[in-house]
C-alpha positions, -999 to +999 in steps of 0.1 A: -535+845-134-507+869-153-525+892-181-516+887-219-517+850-219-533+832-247-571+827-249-585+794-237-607+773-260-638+790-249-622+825-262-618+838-222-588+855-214-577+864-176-586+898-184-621+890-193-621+869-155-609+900-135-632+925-158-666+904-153-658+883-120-690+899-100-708+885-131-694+855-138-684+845-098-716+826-094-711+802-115-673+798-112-682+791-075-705+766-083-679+750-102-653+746-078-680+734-056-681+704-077-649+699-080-641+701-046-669+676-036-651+653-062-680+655-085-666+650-118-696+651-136-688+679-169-656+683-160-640+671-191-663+703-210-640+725-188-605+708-190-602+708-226-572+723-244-564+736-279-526+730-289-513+753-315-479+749-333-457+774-338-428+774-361-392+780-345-379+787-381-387+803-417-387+772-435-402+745-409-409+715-422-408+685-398-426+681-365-400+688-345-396+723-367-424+733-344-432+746-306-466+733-292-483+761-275-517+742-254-547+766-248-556+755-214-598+764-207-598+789-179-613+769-154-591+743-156-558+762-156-577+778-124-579+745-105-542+733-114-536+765-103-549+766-069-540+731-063-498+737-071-503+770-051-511+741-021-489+718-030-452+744-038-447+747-002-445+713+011-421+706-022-389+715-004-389+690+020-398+663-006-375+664-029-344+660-031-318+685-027-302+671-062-334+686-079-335+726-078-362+733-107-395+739-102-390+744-062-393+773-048-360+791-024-338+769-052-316+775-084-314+752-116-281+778-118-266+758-087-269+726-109-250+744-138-221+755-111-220+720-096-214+704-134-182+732-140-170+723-105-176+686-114-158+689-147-126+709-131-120+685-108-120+658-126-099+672-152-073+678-122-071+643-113-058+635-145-070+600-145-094+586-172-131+594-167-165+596-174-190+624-169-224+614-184-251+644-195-285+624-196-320+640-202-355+624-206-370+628-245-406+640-240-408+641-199-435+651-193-452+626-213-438+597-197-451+603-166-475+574-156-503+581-136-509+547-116-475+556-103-477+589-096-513+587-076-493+558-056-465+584-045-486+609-040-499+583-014-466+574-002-460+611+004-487+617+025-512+631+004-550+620+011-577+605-007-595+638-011-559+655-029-555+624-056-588+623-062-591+662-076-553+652-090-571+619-107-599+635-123-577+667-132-556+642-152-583+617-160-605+645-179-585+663-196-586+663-241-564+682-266-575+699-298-550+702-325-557+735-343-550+724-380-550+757-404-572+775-382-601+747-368-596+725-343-592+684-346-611+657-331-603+657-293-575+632-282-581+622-248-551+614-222-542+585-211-511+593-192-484+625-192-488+659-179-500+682-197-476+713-210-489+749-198-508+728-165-496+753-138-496+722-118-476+698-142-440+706-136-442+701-098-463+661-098-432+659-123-408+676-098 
């Protein structure tokens, strides 16, 4: 995990982790254990997240005047971690070709270049057209996860990989830090979760 990254809610850094491992090892091993025998049980303790906004300008006023930073706990962010670390290398032969972020040996740049080229030959046909630029407000909250456990299964993917992808989503709970404290915990009922190392590629 890269130094200098915000503390999770427990107050951990990843420079605490590497400084203390031989003390704390024991019981992060224990821990995986657990999670890798699919035994869920405390799990959501460990996958809670604190979100803190951050104002983009002086004089922010409205919700959008604000960038939501989430406070992932360490052990969590460690799992998602490990588990997109598995899953990065099978994404190339996935997805599409159409798709370049998030995939490793690819460039969102190529995208950019195909749009110019796109646009210039178009505009050298001289003939009426249409070039459409669409995004998706909020994406990564609109992912669904019925749908997303049933591709992974289409994929490929075992019963053993959705489950720890099911209970990674399934446990997870967001504090919103309101002057300082943190709210009551809002529990997820479908998304990804921003800052998840392992978000952008199930959304890939």
């Amino acid at each position: 995990m890269p130094a200098g990254k915000g503390p999770s809610p427990d107050g951990f850094t990843a420079e605490f982790l590497v400084a203390c491992w031989e003390t704390i090892k024991p019981d992060f091993l224990m821990a995986f254990d657990k999670f890798h025998a699919m035994n869920g049980r405390g799990l959501q303790k460990l996958n809670e997240a604190l979100l803190l906004l951050l104002p983009k300008r002086a004089d922010a006023h409205s919700l959008f005047d604000y960038r939501p930073i989430s406070l992932i706990h360490i052990f969590a962010k460690l799992v998602a971690k490990l588990l997109s670390l598995r899953l990065a290398p099978r994404l190339n032969t996935m997805v599409s070709t159409n798709q370049s972020a998030f995939i490793a040996g690819r460039c969102i740049h190529d995208n950019y270049l195909l749009v110019q080229q796109t646009a210039c030959l178009l505009h050298n046909l001289k003939a009426p057209r249409t070039l459409l630029k669409l995004d998706i407000a909020r994406a990564f909250d609109s992912v669904s996860w019925p749908f997303l456990l049933q591709l992974l299964q289409h994929l490929g993917f075992g019963p053993r990989w959705r489950e720890w992808i099911s209970m990674l989503l399934s446990t997870a709970s967001t504090r919103v830090l309101i002057n300082g404290h943190p709210g009551p915990p809002i529990d997820h009922a479908h998304g990804l979760r921003q800052g998840d190392p392992v978000s952008p590629m199930l959304f890939t």
